[in-house]
Structure formats: structure tokens, C-alpha cells
C-alpha positions as CSV (number, residue, x, y, z in Angstrom):
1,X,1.1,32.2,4.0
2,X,2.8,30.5,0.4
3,X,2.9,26.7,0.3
4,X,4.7,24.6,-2.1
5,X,3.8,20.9,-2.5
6,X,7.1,18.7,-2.9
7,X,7.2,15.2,-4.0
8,X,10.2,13.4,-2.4
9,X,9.1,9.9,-3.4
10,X,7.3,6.8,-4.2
11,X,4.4,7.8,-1.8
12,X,6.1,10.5,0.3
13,X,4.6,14.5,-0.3
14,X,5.4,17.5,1.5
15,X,3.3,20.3,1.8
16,X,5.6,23.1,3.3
17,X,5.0,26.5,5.2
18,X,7.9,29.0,6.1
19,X,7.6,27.4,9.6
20,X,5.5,24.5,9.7
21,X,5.6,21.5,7.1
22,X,3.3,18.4,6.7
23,X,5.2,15.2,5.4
24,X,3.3,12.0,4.1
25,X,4.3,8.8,4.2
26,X,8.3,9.3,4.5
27,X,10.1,6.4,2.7
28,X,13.3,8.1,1.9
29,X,16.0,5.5,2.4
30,X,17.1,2.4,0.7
31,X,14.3,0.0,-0.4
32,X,10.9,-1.5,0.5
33,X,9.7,-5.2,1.2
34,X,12.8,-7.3,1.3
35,X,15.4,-5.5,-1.5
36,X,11.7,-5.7,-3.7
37,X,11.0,-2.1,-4.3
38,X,13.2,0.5,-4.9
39,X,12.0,4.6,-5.6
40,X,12.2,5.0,-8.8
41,X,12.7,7.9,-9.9
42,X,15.2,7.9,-6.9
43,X,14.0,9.6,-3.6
44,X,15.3,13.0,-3.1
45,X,18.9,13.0,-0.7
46,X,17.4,12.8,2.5
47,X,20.6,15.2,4.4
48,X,19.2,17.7,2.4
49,X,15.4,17.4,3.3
50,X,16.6,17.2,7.3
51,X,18.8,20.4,6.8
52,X,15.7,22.0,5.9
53,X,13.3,20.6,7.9
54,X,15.4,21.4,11.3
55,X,14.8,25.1,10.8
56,X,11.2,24.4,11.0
57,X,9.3,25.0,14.1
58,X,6.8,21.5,13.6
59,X,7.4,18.8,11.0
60,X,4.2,17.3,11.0
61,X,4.3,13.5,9.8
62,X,1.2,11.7,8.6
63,X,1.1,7.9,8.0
64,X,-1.7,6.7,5.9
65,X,-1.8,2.8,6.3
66,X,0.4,0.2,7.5
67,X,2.5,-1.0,4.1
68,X,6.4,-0.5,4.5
69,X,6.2,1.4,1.6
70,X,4.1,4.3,3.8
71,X,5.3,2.6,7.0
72,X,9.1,2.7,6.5
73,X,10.6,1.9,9.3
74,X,14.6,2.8,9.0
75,X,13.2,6.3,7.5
76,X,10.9,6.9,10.7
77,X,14.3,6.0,12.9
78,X,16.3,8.6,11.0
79,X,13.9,11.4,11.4
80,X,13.4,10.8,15.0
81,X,17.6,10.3,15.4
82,X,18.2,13.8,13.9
83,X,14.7,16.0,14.6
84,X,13.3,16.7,17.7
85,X,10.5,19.2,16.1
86,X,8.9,16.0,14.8
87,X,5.0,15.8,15.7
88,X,3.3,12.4,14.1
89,X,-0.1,12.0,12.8
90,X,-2.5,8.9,12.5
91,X,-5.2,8.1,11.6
92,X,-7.7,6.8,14.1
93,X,-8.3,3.3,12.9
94,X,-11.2,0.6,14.6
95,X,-7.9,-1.6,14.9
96,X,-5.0,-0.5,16.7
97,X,-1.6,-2.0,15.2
98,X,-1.0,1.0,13.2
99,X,-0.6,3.3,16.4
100,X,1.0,0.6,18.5
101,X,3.6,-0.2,15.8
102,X,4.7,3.2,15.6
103,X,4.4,4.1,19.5
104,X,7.1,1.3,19.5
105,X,9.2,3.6,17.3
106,X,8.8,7.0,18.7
107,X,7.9,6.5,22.4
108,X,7.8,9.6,23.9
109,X,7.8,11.6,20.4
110,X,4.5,13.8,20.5
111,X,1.6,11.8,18.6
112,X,-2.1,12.6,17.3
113,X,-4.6,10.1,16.0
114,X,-7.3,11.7,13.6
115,X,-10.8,10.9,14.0
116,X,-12.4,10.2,10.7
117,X,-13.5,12.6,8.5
118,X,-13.0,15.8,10.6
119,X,-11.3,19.1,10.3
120,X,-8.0,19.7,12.3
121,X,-5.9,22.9,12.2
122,X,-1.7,22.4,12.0
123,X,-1.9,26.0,12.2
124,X,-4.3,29.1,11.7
125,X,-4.5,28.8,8.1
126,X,-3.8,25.4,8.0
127,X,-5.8,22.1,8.2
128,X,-6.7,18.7,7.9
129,X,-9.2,15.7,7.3
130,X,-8.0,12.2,7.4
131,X,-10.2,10.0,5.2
132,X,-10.8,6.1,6.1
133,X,-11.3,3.0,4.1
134,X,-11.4,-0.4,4.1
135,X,-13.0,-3.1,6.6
136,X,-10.1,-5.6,7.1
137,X,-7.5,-3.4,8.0
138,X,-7.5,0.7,7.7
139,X,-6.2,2.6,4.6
140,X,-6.4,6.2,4.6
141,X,-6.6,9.8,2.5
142,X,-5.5,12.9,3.5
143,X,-7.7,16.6,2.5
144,X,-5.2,19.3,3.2
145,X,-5.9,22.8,3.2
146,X,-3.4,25.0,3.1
147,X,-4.1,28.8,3.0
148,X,-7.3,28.1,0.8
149,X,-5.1,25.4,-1.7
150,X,-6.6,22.0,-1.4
151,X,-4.7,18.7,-1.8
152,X,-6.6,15.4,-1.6
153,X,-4.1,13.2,-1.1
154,X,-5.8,9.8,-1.7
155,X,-2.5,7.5,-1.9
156,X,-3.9,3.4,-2.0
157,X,-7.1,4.4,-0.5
158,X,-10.4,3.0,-2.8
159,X,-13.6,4.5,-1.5
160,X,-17.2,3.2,-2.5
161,X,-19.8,6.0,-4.1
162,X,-21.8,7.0,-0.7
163,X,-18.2,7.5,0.7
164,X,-17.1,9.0,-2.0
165,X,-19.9,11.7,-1.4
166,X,-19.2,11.7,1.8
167,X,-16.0,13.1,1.9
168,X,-16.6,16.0,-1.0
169,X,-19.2,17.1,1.2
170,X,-16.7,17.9,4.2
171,X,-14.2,18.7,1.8
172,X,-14.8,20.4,-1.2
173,X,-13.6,20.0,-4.5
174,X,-9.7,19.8,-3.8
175,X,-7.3,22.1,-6.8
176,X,-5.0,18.9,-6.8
177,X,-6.0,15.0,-6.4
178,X,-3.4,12.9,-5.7
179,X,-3.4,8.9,-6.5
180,X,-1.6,5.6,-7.4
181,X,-1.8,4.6,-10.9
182,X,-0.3,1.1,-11.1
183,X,-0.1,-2.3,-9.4
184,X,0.3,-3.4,-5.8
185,X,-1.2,-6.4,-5.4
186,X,0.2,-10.1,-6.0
187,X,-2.1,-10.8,-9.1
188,X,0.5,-10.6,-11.8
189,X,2.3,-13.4,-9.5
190,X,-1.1,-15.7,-10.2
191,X,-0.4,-19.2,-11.9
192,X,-2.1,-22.3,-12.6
193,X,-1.3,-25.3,-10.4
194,X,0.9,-26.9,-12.6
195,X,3.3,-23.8,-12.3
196,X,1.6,-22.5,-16.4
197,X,0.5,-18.8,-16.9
198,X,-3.1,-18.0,-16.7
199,X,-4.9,-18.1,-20.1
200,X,-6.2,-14.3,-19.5
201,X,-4.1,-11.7,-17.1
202,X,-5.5,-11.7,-13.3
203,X,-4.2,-8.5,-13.1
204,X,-5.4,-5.0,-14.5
205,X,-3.9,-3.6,-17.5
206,X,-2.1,-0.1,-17.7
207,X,-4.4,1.6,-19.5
208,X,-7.2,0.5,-16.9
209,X,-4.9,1.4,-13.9
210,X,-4.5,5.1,-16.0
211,X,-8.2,5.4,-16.1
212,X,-9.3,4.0,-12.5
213,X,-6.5,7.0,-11.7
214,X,-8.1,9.7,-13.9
215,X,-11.6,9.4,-13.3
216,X,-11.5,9.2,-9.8
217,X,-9.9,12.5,-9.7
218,X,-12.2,14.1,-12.5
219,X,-15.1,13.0,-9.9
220,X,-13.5,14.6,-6.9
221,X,-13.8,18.0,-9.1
222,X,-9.7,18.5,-9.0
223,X,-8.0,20.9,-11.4
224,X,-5.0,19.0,-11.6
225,X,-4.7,15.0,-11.6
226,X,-1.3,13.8,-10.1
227,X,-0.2,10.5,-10.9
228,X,1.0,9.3,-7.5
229,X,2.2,6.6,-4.9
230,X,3.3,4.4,-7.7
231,X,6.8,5.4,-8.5
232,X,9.1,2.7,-8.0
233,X,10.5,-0.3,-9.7
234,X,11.7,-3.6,-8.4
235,X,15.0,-4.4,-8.6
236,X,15.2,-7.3,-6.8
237,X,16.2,-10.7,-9.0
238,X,13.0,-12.6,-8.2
239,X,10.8,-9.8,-8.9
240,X,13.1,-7.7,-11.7
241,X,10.4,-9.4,-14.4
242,X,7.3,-7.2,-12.9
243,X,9.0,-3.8,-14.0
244,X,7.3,-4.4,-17.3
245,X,4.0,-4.4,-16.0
246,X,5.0,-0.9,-13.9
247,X,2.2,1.9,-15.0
248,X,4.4,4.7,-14.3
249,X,3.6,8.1,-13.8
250,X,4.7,9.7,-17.5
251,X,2.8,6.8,-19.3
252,X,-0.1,7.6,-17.0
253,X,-0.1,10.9,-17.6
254,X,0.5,10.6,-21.8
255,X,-2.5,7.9,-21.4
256,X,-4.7,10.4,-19.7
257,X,-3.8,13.4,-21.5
258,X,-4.8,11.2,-25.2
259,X,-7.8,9.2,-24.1
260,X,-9.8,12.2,-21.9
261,X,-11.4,15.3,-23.1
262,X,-12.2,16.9,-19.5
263,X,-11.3,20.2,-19.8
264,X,-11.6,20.9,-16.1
265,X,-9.1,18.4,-15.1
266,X,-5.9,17.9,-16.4
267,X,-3.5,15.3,-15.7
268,X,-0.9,16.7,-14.0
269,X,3.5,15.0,-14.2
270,X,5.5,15.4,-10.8
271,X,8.1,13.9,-10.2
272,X,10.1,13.0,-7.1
273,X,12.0,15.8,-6.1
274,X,10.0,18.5,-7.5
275,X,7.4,20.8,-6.6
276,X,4.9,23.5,-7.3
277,X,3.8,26.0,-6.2
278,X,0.3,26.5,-4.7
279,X,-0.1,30.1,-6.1
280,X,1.3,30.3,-9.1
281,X,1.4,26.7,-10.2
282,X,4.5,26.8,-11.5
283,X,6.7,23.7,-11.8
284,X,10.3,23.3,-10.3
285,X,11.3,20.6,-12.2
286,X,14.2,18.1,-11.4
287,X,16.9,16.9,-13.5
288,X,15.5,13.1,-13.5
289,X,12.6,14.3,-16.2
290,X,14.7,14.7,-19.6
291,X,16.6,10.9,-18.5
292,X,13.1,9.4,-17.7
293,X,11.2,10.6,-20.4
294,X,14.0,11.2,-23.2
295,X,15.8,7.4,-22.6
296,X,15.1,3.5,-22.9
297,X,13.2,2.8,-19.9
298,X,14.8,-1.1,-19.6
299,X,17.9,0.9,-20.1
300,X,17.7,3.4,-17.5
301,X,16.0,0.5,-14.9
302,X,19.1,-1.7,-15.4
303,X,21.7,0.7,-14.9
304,X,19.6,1.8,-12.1
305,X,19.8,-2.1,-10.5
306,X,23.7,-1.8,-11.4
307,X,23.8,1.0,-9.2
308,X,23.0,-1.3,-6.2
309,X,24.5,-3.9,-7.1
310,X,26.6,-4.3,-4.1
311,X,23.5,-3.8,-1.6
312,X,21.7,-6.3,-3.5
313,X,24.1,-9.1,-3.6
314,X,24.5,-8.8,0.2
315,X,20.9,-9.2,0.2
316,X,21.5,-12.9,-2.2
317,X,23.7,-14.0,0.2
318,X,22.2,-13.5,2.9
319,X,19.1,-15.2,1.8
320,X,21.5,-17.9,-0.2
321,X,22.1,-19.2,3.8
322,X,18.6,-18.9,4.7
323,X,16.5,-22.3,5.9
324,X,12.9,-22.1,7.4
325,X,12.0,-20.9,10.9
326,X,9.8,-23.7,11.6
327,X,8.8,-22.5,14.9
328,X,8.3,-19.2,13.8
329,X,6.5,-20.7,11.1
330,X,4.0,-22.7,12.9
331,X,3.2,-20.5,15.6
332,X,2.2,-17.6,13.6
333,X,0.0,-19.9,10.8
334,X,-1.5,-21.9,14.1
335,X,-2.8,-18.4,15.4
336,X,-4.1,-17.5,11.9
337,X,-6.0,-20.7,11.8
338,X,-7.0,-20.8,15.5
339,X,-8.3,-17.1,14.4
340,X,-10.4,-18.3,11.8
341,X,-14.3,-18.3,12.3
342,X,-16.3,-21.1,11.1
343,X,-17.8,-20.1,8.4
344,X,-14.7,-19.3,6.8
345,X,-12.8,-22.4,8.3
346,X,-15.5,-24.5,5.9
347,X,-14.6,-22.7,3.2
348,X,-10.7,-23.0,3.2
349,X,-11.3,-26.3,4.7
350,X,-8.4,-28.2,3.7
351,X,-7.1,-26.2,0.8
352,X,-4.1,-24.2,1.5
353,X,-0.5,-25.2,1.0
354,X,2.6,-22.7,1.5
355,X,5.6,-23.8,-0.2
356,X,8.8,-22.5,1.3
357,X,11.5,-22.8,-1.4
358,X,15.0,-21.9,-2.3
359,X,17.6,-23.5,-4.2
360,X,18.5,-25.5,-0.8
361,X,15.1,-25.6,0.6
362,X,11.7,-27.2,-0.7
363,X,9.1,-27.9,2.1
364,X,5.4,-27.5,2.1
365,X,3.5,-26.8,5.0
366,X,-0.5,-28.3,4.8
367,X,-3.3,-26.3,6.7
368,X,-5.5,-27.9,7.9
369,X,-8.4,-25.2,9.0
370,X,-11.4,-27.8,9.8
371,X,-9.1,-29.8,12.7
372,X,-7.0,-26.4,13.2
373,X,-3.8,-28.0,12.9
374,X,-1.0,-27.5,10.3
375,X,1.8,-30.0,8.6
376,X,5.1,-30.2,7.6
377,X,5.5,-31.8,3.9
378,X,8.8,-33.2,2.6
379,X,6.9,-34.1,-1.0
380,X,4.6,-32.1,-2.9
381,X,0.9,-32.9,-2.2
382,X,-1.3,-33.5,-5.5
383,X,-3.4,-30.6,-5.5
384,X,-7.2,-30.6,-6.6
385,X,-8.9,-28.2,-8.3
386,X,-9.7,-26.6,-5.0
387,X,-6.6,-25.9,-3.7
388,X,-4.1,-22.8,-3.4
389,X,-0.4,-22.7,-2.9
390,X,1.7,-19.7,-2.1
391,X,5.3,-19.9,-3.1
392,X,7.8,-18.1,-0.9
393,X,11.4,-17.5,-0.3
394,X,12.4,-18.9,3.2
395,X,14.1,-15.7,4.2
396,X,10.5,-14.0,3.2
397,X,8.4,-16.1,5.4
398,X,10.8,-16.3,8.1
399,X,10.4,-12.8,8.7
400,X,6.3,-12.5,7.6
401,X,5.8,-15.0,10.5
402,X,8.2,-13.4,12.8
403,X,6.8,-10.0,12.1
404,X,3.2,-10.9,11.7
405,X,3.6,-8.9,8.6
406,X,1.7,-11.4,5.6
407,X,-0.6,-7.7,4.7
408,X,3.3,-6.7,3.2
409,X,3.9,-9.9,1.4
410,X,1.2,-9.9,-1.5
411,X,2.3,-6.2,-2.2
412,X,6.0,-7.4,-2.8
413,X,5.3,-9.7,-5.2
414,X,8.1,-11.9,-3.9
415,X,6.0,-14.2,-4.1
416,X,3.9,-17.0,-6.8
417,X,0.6,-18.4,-6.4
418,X,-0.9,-21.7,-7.6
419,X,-4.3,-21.9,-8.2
420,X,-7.3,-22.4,-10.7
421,X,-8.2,-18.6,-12.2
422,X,-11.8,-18.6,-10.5
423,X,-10.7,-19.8,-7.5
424,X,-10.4,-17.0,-4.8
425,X,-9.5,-18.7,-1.9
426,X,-6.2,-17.3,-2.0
427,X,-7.7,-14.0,-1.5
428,X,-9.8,-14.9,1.6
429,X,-6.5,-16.5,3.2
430,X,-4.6,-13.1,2.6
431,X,-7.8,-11.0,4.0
432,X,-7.7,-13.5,6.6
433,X,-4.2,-12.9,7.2
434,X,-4.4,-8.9,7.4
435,X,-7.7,-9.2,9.8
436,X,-5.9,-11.3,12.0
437,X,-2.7,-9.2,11.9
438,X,-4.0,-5.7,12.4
439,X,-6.0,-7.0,15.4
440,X,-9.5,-6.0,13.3
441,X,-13.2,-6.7,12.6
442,X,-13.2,-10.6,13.0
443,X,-11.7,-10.4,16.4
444,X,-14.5,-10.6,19.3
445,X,-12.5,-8.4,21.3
446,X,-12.6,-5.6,19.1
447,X,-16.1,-6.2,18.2
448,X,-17.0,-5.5,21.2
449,X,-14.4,-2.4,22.2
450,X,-15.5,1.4,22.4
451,X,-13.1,2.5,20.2
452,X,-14.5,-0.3,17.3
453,X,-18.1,1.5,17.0
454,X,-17.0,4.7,17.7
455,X,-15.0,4.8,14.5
456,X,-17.2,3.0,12.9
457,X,-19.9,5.0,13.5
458,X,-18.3,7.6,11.9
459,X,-18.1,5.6,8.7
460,X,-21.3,5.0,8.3
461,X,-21.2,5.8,4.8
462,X,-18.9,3.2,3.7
463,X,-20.8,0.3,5.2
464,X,-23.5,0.9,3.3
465,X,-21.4,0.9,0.6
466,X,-20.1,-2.4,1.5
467,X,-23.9,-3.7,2.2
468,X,-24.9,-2.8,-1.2
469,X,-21.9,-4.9,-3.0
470,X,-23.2,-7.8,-0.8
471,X,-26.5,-7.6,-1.9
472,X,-25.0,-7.2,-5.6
473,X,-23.2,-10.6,-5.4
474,X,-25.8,-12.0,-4.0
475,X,-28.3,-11.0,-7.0
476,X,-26.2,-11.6,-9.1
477,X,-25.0,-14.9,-8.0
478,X,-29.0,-15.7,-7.8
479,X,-29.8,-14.6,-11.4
480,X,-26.6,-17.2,-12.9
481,X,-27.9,-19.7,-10.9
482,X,-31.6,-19.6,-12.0
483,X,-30.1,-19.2,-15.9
């Protein structure tokens, strides 16, 4: 049987059969993370896709991680509202938020979680592997292997080298490697105390994103490197000012194509709504191409934002009106620092401030992780050397706390934080955040569930990854302090 691969969006791939498809990470309507992130190029006209995917006899849907950007909830709603061939796929995670979010969705809506790192056929000629990573709350990659064409689909995920080897062991060298290229992380929103830029960037440059991108693909053995699950912009008037640190997918590609000489991989351009196919490897390319690559990119964003215009000032007012959920507020931080185990409660100890502002609201909230008790702050503390501050829109952390979603909130960049470059306890508080969120590894409960080491057993590989990058910082951090 012929497959085609399809690119719909941001994130969102399609490998499709004549009567069976397998769709990634649907995001396919409106925008991501609070009017932050928009698909850019646009997503292809989702009445279209349904049309086609009715006639199907399974539309298989795999969801690699828990982001809105791969987790989009409206999209999920439509799909199950119109479809009823729909048959979901998960991974099989140590924590279990991902599945219960979604069982929420879908009730009674046939779904399959994927143990890690082993083979399952969609159909006869037709198979496969979902790939974990990460130890605070579960990313994944998808190897797909349709009709002897291999697709590593490796979205977000970031794998160490013995899991690395792990996987192309099971797998195989795959003909095309999918992966993000660019930014989604809340470094670029990094600031002094005093509100000043940084004197060097936190974040990565382009060019570094390009080659993490590039030779992570050339290592998997791929034919073809696909710049992927970084194709959006932000349109959104507190985050508009990151679009020029966006790493799209042409640059990428131009970068890659001028700086490496690998003949047996070559970067690859595909764009949202278009495909190839997996025999002949020809292109269907899409009419957005010549106006991305042929105009002014500021040019083309701005009438883009124009464009929804009206959806986004709804979105102002709406958050014009908004004033803190205190309860909300203090009942999710209280549970985040009630969470927090010792060792990591004398490290944040009294350090963390959030600062919920607006143009109507200014209040600080003090956490207080050693007594494990929080405050409410009419004036602004004077902050020492030690101490972080996340800066956040009301509206924002209204629904963060509400939702228990904080994993969502660095990735949107609506957000700034305040504190000394070198000082990472911002970091820890997010990863604290996200552990406590997804239900994962510093909860006894799971530690000590069937599921937990069952999974976990099963990535064996990646914690000795992790081990060894503990016993690096711990050499290293030996060898300074004997200098």
C-alpha cells in the first residue's frame, strides 16, 4: 500500500493510507496558550481534512506530550463531534495526567496507551514505536513504518546518547526525521531583577537551534531532515516581540543546507499543508511557499495579526476586566509547596515571588517553602541576589492555577522573569511545578505504583543517561571548586 506524509501544522503530521490514516498531534483550530501562538504558516482548513478523513475506515490519533500545542483541546472536541472512526493513541507514561486528561475528552472513544519502545501494527503493513523521554513529566517520539517508509517523528522530544542508541536499535535508520528547530522555552523572557536585559542571551541562538535540529537527524541515519513542530508565530500583544527570535523552518533549512556537507542527509522544506510522497518523494507543494519565502517576513506576520484582529481584541478585553483569583491562586501554589520535598524546600527556601500584574492590577504573592505558607503583597518586596520573580497577566494565572496547567505557561512566553543570570532557581520552581502537575516521579504514591517501575524499567537506558549528567555536574562542580 502508497502512503503520503502531510503536514497540516505547527506540530500536527499525517501519515495516510487509502483506508487507514495516523494523525499527530492535531492542533488545527484557532490558537495555542492564551491568544499566544498562532500556526504560522496557517493550518490547513480543517472541513476539508474531516471530509477526507470520514471516508476512512480508522483515523488513528497519536498525542505525544501534554503541551496545548500537541494537546489542543477545542481540536480534539471537533474531531470527536464530527468522526466516529476516531481511535486515539498515547503513550504509556510512569505518570498518568496525560491519559486522564484526555479520557475526560473522549470517554467512551476507543483508546490505546503504547508501552515504550515497542512495535505495534495499525495495520498489516503498518506500525509503530512510541519513544519516551524525560523524568519530570513524559515527552514522546513516534517511529512509524509504513509499507517499509520510516518516519521518526521526534517532535520536542531530547533523548540522551544511550537512549539515543536505544531506539535506532529497535528502529532502524528512519528515510525521514522529523524535529523542532526553534524556541519553546521562557528563556528569551529572562531579566535581571531590576526589570534590565541580561548582559549575554539566556536563550539559544538560531543558528544553534538549526544545528541541534540537523545533527540530531544526521545521527539517526535519516535521508531527509524535516524542520518540524516549530511553525508558528505569536501574535499576541505581550508576546508579538518574540517573532524575531522565531527559527523558522526555511531559515532552518537555508542554515542547514550552507553550513553541512553530509551528503547522506539533506535538509528537507515542508510546509503546512503539503505533502510527499513516500515512493516517489515528490513534493505537493502549497501556495503559502512563494508568499513565505518570496516576501518581508515582519510584513507577512503583521498582516497575518491584522487578520485576527477581531479575535484578538476580544481576547484584550476580556483580560482588560480580569483581577486575580486569589483562592484559586493560593490553593494551587499551597499544594505545590506542600508537594515540595525537603531537600528542595531548602533550596527555594524563601526565594520565590509571583507578580500578578496588569494595568489595574499589581500584587505579589511571597512563598514561603521552609514554613509552607504563602503571602499576599500589596508593595514590592526588595529582592536579594537570591531571589526569583515571575511576572504574569492575572487572566494567565487565573487559569494556570485553575487548570493546574504552570508546564503550559513557560512555553507561552506570556510571561517575564526576574532574576540574577546564574541563578536557576526559577528553573527548579517550574520542574517543580510540572512534577507536581503531571502527578510524577517526586510523588510517593507513584514511586511506589506498578505502573511507575514498569515503565520505567523499560527506560532503562535513559536513566543511565541521566546518572551520568549527575555524576558530570558533580565532577565538574568538584574540579571548580578545588581551582
Amino acid at each position: 500500500m502508497s502512503y503520503t506524509l502531510h503536514a497540516h501544522a505547527h506540530s500536527c503530521c499525517e501519515i495516510r493510507g487509502k483506508r487507514h490514516s495516523l494523525l499527530c498531534d492535531p492542533w488545527l483550530l484557532g490558537s495555542a496558550y492564551w491568544r499566544s501562538w498562532w500556526n504560522f504558516p496557517p493550518q490547513e482548513s480543517l472541513e476539508s481534512l474531516l471530509s477526507i478523513w470520514s471516508q476512512l475506515d480508522t483515523l488513528y490519533v497519536y498525542i505525544t506530550h501534554l503541551h496545548w500545542d500537541h494537546f489542543h483541546g477545542p481540536t480534539l472536541k471537533r474531531l470527536i463531534k464530527q468522526l466516529d472512526n476516531i481511535h486515539f493513541l498515547l503513550p504509556l507514561t510512569p505518570e498518568r495526567r496525560l491519559s486522564n486528561d484526555l479520557r475526560q475528552i473522549i470517554k467512551s472513544i476507543p483508546l490505546t496507551e503504547l508501552s515504550h519502545a515497542r512495535f505495534y501494527y495499525l495495520a498489516p503493513s503498518f506500525r509503530v514505536l512510541s519513544f519516551q523521554s524525560g523524568p519530570f513529566f513524559a515527552d514522546s517520539a513516534l517511529f512509524v513504518d509504513a509499507g517499509g517508509s520510516k518516519i521518526l517523528n521526534a517532535n520536542d522530544s531530547k533523548f540522551g546518547r544511550m537512549a539515543f542508541r536505544d531506539l535506532l536499535r529497535k528502529t532502524g535508520s528512519p528515510m525521514y526525521a522529523l524535529r523542532s528547530h526553534s524556541s519553546a522555552n521562557y528563556r528569551a523572557c529572562k531579566k535581571n531583577l531590576d526589570g534590565s536585559p541580561y548582559l549575554y542571551p539566556a536563550d539559544k541562538s538560531g543558528a544553534v537551534y538549526s544545528s541541534e535540529f540537523f545533527e540530531f537527524c544526521s545521527q539517526a541515519g535519516a535521508s531527509y531532515a524535516v524542520p518540524f513542530a516549530s511553525n508558528i508565530c505569536y501574535l499576541h500583544r505581550e508576546t508579538f516581540e518574540h517573532n524575531s527570535l522565531l527559527n523558522s523552518s526555511d531559515v532552518a533549512v537555508e542554515y542547514c543546507s550552507n553550513t553541512f556537507q553530509n551528503k547522506s542527509t539533506s535538509p528537507l522544506l515542508l510546509l503546512p499543508g503539503e505533502s510527499i510522497s513516500l515512493i516517489s518523494h515528490q513534493i505537493c507543494k502549497s501556495a503559502w511557499r512563494r508568499n513565505l519565502l518570496s516576501r518581508d517576513r515582519v510584513q507577512v506576520l503583521s498582516e497575518y495579526a491584522q487578520s485576527k484582529s477581531s479575535c484578538l481584541n476580544k481576547q484584550y478585553i476580556i483580560e482588560d476586566k480580569a483581577v486575580p483569583n486569589l483562592r484559586a491562586i493560593k490553593s494551587y501554589l499551597s499544594s505545590v509547596i506542600k508537594y515540595c520535598p525537603f531537600p528542595i524546600r531548602l533550596y527555594l527556601r524563601r526565594h520565590v515571588y509571583i507578580h500578578i500584574k496588569s494595568e489595574r492590577v499589581s500584587l505579589f504573592v511571597y512563598l514561603d517553602f521552609l514554613s509552607k505558607s504563602l503571602r499576599f503583597l500589596d508593595v514590592c518586596p526588595t529582592f536579594s541576589g537570591s531571589d526569583v520573580c515571575f511576572v504574569i497577566h492575572p487572566f494567565v494565572i487565573n487559569d494556570v492555577c485553575r487548570s493546574s496547567h504552570f508546564n503550559s505557561l513557560g512555553v507561552s512566553k506570556r510571561l517575564s522573569v526576574l532574576a540574577r543570570q546564574g541563578n536557576n532557581r526559577d528553573a527548579v520552581f517550574n520542574y517543580l511545578c510540572n512534577t507536581y502537575e503531571a502527578e510524577g516521579i517526586l510523588d510517593p504514591s507513584v514511586l511506589i505504583s506498578l505502573r511507575f517501575w514498569v515503565v520505567w524499567m523499560r527506560r532503562l537506558p535513559e536513566v543511565f543517561d541521566m546518572l551520568f549528567l549527575v555524576l558530570r555536574s558533580v565532577a565538574l562542580s568538584a574540579i571548580r571548586r578545588f581551582k
